[in-house]
C-alpha positions as a LaTeX table, in Angstrom:
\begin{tabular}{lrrr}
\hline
Residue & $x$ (\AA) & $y$ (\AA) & $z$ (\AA) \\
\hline
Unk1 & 167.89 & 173.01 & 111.42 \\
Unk2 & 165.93 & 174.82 & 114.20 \\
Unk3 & 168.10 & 177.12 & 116.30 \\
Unk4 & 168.83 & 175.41 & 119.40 \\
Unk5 & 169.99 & 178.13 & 121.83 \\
Unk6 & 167.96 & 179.39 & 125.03 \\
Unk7 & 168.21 & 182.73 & 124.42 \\
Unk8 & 168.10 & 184.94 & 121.18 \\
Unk9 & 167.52 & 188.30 & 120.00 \\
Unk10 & 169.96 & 190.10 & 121.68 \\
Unk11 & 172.40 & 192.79 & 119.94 \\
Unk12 & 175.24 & 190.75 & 117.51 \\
Unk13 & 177.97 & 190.79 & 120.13 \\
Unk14 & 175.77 & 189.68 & 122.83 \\
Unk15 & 174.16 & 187.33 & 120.59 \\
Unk16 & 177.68 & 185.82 & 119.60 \\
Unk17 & 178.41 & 185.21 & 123.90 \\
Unk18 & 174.87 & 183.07 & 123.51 \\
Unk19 & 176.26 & 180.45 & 121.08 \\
Unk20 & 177.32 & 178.73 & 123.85 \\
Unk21 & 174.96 & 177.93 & 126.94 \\
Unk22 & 174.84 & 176.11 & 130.07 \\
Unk23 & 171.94 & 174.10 & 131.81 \\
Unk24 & 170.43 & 170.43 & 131.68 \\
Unk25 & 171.32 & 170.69 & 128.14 \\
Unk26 & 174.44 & 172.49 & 127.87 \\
Unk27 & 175.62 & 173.27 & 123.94 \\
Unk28 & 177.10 & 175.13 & 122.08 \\
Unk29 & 175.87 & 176.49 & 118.50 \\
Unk30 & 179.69 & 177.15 & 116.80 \\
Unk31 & 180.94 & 173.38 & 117.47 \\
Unk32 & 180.73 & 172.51 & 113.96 \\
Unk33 & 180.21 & 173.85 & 110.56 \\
Unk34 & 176.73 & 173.34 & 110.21 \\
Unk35 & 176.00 & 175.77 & 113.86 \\
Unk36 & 178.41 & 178.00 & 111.83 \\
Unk37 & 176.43 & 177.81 & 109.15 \\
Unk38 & 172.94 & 178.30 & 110.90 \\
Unk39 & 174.24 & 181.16 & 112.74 \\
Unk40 & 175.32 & 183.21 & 109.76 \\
Unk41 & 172.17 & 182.27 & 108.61 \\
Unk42 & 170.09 & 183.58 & 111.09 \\
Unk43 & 172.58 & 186.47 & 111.31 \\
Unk44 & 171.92 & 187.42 & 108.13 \\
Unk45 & 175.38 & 187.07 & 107.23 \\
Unk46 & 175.08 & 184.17 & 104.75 \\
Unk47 & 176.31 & 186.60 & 101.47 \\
Unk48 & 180.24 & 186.36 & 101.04 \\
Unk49 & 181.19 & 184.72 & 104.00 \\
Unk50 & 182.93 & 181.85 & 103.78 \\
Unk51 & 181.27 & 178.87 & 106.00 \\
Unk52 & 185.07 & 176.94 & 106.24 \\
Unk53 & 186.96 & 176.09 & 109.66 \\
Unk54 & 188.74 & 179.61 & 108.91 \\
Unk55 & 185.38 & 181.70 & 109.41 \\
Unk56 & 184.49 & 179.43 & 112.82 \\
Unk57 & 188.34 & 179.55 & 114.17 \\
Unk58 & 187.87 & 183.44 & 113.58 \\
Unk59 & 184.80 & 183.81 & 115.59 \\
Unk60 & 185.73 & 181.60 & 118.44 \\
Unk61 & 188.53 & 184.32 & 118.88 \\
Unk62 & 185.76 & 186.86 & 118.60 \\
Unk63 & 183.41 & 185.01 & 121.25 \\
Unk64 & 186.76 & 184.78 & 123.54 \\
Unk65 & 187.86 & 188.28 & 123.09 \\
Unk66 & 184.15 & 189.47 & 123.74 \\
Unk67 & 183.73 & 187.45 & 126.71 \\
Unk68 & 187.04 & 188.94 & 128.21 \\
Unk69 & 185.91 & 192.32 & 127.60 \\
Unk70 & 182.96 & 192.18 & 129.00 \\
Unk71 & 183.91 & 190.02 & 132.49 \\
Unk72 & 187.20 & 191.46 & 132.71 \\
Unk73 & 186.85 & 194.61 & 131.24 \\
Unk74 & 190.14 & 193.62 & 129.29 \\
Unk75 & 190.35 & 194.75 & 126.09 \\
Unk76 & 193.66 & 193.47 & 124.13 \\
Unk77 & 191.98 & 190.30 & 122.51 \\
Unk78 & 189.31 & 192.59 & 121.69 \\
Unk79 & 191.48 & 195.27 & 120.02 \\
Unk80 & 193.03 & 192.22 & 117.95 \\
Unk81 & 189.98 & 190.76 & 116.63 \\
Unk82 & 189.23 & 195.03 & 115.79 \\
Unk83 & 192.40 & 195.16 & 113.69 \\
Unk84 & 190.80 & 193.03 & 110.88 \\
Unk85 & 188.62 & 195.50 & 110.01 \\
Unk86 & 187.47 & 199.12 & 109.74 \\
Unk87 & 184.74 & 201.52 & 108.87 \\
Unk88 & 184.77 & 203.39 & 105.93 \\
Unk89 & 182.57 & 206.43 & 106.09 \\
Unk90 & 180.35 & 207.55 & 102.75 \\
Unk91 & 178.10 & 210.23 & 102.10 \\
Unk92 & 175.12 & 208.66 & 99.62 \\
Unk93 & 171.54 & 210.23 & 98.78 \\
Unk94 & 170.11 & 208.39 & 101.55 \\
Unk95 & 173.02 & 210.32 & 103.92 \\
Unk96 & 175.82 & 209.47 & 105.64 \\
Unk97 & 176.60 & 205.60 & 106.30 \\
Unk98 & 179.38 & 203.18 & 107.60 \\
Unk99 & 180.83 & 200.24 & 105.65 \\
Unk100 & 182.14 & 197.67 & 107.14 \\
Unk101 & 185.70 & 196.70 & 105.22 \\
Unk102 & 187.62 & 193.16 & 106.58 \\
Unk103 & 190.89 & 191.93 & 103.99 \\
Unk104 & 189.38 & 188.60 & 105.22 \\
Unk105 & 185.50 & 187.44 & 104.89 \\
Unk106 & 186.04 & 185.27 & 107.39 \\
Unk107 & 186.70 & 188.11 & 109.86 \\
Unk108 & 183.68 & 189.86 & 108.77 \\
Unk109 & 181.26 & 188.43 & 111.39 \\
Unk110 & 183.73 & 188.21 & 114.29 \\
Unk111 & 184.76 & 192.29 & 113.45 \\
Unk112 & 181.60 & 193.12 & 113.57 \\
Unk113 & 180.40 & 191.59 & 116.69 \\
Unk114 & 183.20 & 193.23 & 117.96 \\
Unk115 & 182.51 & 196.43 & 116.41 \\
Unk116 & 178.73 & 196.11 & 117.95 \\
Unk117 & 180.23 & 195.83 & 121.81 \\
Unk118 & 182.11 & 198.89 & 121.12 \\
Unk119 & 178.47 & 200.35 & 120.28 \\
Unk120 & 176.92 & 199.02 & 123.21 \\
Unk121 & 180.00 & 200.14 & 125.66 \\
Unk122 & 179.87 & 203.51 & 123.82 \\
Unk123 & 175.70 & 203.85 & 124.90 \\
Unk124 & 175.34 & 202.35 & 128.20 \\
Unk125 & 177.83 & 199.58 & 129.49 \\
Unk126 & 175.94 & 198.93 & 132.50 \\
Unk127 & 173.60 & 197.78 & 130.65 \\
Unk128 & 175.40 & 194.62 & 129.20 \\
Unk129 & 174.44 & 192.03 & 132.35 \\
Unk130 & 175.36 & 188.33 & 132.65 \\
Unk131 & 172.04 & 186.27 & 133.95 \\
Unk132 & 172.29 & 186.43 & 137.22 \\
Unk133 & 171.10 & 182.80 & 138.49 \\
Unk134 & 174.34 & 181.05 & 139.29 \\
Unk135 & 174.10 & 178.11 & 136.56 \\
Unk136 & 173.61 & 180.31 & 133.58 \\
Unk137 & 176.51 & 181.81 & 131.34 \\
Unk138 & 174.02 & 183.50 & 128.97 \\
Unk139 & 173.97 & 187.80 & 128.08 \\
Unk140 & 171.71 & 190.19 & 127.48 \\
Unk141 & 171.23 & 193.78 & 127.32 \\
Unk142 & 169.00 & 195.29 & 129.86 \\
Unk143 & 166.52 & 197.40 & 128.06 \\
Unk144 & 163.94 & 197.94 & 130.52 \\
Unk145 & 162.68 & 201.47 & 131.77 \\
Unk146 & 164.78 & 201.67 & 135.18 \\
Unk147 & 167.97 & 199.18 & 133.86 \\
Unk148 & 167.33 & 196.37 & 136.78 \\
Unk149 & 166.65 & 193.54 & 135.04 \\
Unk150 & 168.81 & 190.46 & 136.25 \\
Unk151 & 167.70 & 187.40 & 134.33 \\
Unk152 & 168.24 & 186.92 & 130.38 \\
Unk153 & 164.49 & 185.38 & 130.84 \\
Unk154 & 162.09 & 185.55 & 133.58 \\
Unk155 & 160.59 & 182.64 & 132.21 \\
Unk156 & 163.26 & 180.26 & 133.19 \\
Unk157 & 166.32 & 181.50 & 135.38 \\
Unk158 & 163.96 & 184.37 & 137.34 \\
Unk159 & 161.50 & 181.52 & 137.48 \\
Unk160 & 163.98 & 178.82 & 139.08 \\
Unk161 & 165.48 & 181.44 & 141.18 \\
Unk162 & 162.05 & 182.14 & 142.76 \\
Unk163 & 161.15 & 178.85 & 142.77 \\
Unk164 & 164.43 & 177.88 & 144.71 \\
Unk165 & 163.99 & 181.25 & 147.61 \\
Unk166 & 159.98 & 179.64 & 148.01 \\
Unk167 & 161.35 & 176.32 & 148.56 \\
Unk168 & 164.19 & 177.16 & 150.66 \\
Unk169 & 161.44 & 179.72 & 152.95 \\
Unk170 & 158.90 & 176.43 & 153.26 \\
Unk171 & 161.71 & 173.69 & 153.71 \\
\hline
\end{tabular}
């Protein structure tokens, strides 16, 4: 199965908000177990994680409590999803390093979504943008030089925007 989203390639948490997308061919990726399992795949996260109705209930809370956070700055759902897991700290011969521990597998890829927008808060929360054409609902991180970027792709919502401003100057 090809993955059908828009937009891809943004940070987990950011990537999780994408799994569901608007347009003239709205979708969304975690409807059924086999987006579940295509995501995990192409999240890497295929290895002990459970693709069941348990594992896609727990990240539709995750995608919820994410997308509160980051509209509404509200973070209870958020700290809920966070109380299924923490980080254990380790010292190896490679250095220091974070594991990821969840009592539940199912939790693991919801946690650590959730984990990743704590990251991304931590670093630069102005950063984490909604497109800004006004029939898109996808994310991104703005990782350009001067932190202005407004669409999640030039291509096709800065493309339609400018497209709509020419028409609206010549009509």
């Amino acid at each position: 199965m090809r993955d059908p989203r828009p937009h891809t390639g943004e940070p987990p948490a950011l990537d999780l908000l994408n799994t569901r997308w608007a347009g003239a061919a709205p979708g969304d990726l975690l409807t059924d177990l086999d987006g579940l399992r295509l995501w995990l795949e192409l999240t890497g996260l295929t290895g002990g994680v459970p693709a069941d109705e348990h594992t896609l209930n727990a990240l539709h809370t995750a995608r919820e409590a994410i997308h509160t956070a980051v509209t509404t700055g509200d973070g209870a759902a958020l700290n809920r999803v966070l109380t299924h897991g923490h980080l254990r700290r380790e010292l190896t011969a490679d250095g220091p390093r974070s594991v990821p521990e969840v009592a539940d597998p199912a939790w693991l890829p919801g946690w650590l979504a959730a984990d990743n927008l704590l990251q991304l808060l931590a670093e630069a929360p102005r950063r984490i943008r909604q497109c800004a054409h006004p029939d898109c609902v996808l994310f991104f991180y703005d990782t350009s030089k001067n932190g202005t970027r407004r669409w999640h792709s030039m291509a096709t919502c800065g493309n339609r925007a400018k497209a709509a401003r020419h028409y609206a100057k010549s009509g």
